[in-house]
Every structure is written in C-alpha cells, then in structure tokens.
C-alpha positions in Angstrom: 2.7 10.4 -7.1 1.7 7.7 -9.4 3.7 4.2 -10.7 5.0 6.3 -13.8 6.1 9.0 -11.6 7.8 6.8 -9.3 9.6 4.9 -11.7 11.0 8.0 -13.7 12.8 9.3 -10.3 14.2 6.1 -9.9 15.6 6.0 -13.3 16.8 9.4 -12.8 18.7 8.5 -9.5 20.0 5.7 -11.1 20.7 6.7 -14.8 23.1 3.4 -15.1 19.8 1.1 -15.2 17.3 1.1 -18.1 13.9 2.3 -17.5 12.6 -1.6 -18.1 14.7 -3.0 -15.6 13.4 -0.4 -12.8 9.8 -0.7 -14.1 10.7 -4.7 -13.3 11.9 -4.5 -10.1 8.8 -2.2 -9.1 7.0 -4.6 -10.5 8.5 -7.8 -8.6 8.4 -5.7 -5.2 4.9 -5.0 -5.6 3.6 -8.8 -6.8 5.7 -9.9 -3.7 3.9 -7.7 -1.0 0.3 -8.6 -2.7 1.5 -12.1 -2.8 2.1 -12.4 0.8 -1.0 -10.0 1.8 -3.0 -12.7 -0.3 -1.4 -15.6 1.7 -2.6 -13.1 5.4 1.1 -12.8 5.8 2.7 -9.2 7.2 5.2 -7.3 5.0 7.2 -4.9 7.0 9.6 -2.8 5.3 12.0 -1.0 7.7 11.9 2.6 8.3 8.7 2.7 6.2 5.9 0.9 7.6 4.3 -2.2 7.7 1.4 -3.9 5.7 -1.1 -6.5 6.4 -4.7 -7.3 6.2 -7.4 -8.0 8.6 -10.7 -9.6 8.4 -13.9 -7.2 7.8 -16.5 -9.1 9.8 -20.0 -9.4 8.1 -22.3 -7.2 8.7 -25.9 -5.3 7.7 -25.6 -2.6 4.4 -28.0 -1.0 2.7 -28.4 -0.6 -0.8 -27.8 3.1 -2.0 -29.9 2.9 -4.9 -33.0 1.7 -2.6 -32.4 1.7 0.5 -32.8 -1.9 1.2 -30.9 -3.9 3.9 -28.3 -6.4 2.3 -25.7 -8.8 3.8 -22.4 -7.7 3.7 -20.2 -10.7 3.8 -16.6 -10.4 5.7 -13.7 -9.7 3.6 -10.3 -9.3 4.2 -8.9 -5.7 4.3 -5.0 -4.2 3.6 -3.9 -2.2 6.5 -0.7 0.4 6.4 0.8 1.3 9.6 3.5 3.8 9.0 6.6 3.4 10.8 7.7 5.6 13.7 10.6 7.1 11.5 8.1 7.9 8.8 5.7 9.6 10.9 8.8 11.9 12.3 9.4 12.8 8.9 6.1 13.5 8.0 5.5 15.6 11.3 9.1 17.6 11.1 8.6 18.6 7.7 4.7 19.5 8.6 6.2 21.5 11.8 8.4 22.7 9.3 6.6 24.7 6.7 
C-alpha cells in the first residue's frame, strides 16, 4: 500500500472528513515520528509496534564500481519492531490461508 492508497481508505471510513484534512493528519503523524527519530527518540505506537534508530558503526566498504576499499562512516539507522499483537495477526491470518 502506498500514501495515496492509505489515505483514500481513510477517507472512505471516514466519509465526514475531506480528503485534505486526512492527507493532513497523515502528514502531521508522520513529521512527528521523523521528528523524534531525528532527535534518537523512540516512537511506540500501541498494538502496532515501535520505531527507533540505532547507530551503524563505521566500517570498511568497497566500491562496486572498482572494487576499491572505502570508509564507511557510522550512521544512524530506523528500526521497526512489530508489536506482539501485530505479529499474531500477521501469523493467524498466514496460518489461516
């Protein structure tokens, strides 16, 4: 599913609120999470899962085009960890069908 997608089955659950507000409030959720990701904070969101980052240490790459070693600084990486109620979900309705 993709943003568009996602906000046309919102408005269609909610057919009281106009597609700009819901394209808004997708919009504010989002900025918030990335907004406390970029400040190393955690976002959980209940029943769903959790987000956070951690830091990629530095390390040796090569470069694909030649082959030649290159330092890879660290970097801070976003991590999902799914909740436990959305991985019974996910494995009922695998078991499922």
């Amino acid at each position: 599913m993709i943003r568009s997608q996602l906000v046309g089955r919102l408005v269609k659950a909610h057919p009281h609120l106009p597609q700009s507000m819901v394209e808004a409030a997708l919009d504010t959720i989002l900025i918030e999470i990335m907004d406390r990701l970029a400040r190393g904070q955690r976002v959980e969101i209940r029943g769903f899962g959790s987000f956070a980052t951690k830091i990629r240490d530095s390390r040796m790459g090569r470069n694909p085009k030649t082959g030649e070693p290159i330092q890879l600084n660290s970097k801070q990486i976003p991590r999902f960890r799914a909740s436990k109620h959305l991985l019974e979900q996910l494995n009922r309705s695998r078991t499922a069908g």
